[in-house]
C-alpha positions as CSV (number, residue, x, y, z in Angstrom):
1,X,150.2,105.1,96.2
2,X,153.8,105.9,96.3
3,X,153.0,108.6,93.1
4,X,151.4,111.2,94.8
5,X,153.4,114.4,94.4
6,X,153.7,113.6,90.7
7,X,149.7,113.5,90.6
8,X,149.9,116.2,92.6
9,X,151.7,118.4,89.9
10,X,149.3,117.1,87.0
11,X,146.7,118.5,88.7
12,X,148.3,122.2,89.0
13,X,149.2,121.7,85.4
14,X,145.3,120.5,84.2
15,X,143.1,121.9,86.8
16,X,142.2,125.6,87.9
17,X,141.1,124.2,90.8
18,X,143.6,121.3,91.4
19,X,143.3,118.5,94.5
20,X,146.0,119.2,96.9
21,X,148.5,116.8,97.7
22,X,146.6,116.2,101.3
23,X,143.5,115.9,99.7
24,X,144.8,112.9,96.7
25,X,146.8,111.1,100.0
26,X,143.7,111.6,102.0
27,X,141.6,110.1,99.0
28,X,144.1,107.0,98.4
29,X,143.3,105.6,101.9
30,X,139.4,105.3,100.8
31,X,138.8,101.8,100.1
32,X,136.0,102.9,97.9
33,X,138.4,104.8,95.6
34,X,140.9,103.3,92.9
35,X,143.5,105.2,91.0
36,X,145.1,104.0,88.3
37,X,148.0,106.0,86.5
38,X,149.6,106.3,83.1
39,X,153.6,105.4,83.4
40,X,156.6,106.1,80.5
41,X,159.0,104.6,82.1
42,X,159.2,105.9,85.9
43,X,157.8,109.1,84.5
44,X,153.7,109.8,85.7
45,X,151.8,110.7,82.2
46,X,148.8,111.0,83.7
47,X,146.1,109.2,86.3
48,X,142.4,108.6,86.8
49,X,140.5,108.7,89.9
50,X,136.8,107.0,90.5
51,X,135.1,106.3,93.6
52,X,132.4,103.7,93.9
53,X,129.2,103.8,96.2
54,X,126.1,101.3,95.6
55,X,126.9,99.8,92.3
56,X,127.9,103.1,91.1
57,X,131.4,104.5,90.0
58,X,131.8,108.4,90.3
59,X,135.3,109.8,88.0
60,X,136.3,112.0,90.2
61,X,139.3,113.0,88.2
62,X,141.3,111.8,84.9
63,X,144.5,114.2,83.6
64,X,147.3,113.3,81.6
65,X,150.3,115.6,80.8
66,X,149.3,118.7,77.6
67,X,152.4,117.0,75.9
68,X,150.9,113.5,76.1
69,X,147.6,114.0,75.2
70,X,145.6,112.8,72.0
71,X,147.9,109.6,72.5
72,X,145.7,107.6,73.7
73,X,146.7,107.5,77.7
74,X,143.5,109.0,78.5
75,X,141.1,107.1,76.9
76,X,143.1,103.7,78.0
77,X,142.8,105.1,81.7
78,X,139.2,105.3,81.4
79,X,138.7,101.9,79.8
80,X,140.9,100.7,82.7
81,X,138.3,101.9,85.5
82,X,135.5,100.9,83.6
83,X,136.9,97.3,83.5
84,X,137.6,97.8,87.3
85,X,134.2,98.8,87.9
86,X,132.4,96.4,86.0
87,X,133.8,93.7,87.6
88,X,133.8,94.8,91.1
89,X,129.8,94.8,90.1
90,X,129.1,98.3,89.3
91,X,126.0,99.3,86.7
92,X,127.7,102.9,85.6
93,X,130.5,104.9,85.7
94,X,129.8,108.9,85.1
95,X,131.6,111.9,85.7
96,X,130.6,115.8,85.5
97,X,133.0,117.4,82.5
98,X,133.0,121.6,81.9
99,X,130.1,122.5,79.1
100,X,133.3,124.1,77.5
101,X,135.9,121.2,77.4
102,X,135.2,120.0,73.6
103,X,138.1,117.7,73.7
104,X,137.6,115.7,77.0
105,X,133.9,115.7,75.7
106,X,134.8,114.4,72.5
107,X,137.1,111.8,74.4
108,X,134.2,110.6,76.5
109,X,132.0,110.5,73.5
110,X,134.3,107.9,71.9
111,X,134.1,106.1,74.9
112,X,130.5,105.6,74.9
113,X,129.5,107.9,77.9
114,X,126.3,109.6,77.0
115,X,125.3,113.6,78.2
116,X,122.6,113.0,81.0
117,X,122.5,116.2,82.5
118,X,124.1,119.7,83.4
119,X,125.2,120.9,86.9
120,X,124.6,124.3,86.5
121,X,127.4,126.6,87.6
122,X,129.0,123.6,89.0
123,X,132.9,125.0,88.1
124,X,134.4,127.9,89.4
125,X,137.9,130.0,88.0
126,X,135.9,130.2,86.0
127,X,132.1,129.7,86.8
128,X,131.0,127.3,84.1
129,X,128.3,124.6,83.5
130,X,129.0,121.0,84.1
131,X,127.8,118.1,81.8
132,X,126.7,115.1,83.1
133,X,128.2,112.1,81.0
134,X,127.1,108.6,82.0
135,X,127.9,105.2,80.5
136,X,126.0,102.3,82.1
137,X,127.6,99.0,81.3
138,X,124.6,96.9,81.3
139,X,120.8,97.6,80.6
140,X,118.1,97.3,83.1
141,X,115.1,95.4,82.5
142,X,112.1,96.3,84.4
């Protein structure tokens, strides 16, 4: 991924705890993990991360730009992975979001991801719950 110091700087910008630029070139050489990003141009708007492990896909991260947001790059990102991991044979995709962050919340509502669960003091800067939001893409029968 020839994008990385441009993901890189997203993160400072979105995270308190942001993925260092080692860490995002570590994670790009994991054939388990996909990033996709958002483009305007040769500009980086913003990327998502997943990682997949036994039919299940993990969002590890997913950050666009404050001055792109509620334009729909984010929710096209995630509908982008889900399509990924569907096909590459996948049952779910979930991701932990902070009890506090209404908007991404309200973004993976919209989405269809469901609240499964809390991580309790699962954030830190500052110590905060996490909710467990799951979307499975097809139901099991038992």
């Amino acid at each position: 991924m020839s994008h990385i110091s441009e993901i890189a700087e997203i993160e400072k910008i979105c995270f308190s705890d942001p993925w260092s630029y080692e860490t995002l070139a570590a994670e790009t050489k994991n054939d388990n993990a996909h990033f996709l990003t958002a483009f305007d141009g040769k500009k980086v708007l913003g990327y998502i991360g997943v990682g997949e492990v036994c039919g299940e896909c993990y969002i590890s991260n997913v950050a666009v730009l404050p001055e792109y947001r509620r334009k729909g790059i984010g929710r096209a990102l995630i509908s982008a992975a889900e399509d990924g991991a569907e096909k590459r044979g996948c049952d779910f995709i979930t991701l932990e979001v902070r009890e506090s962050n209404m908007s991404a919340i309200s973004l993976y509502l919209k989405a269809g991801f469901r609240a499964v669960g809390i991580r309790k003091d699962y954030y830190s800067h500052p110590t905060e719950n996490a909710l467990i939001m799951t979307k499975y893409f097809q139901q099991k029968l038992d």
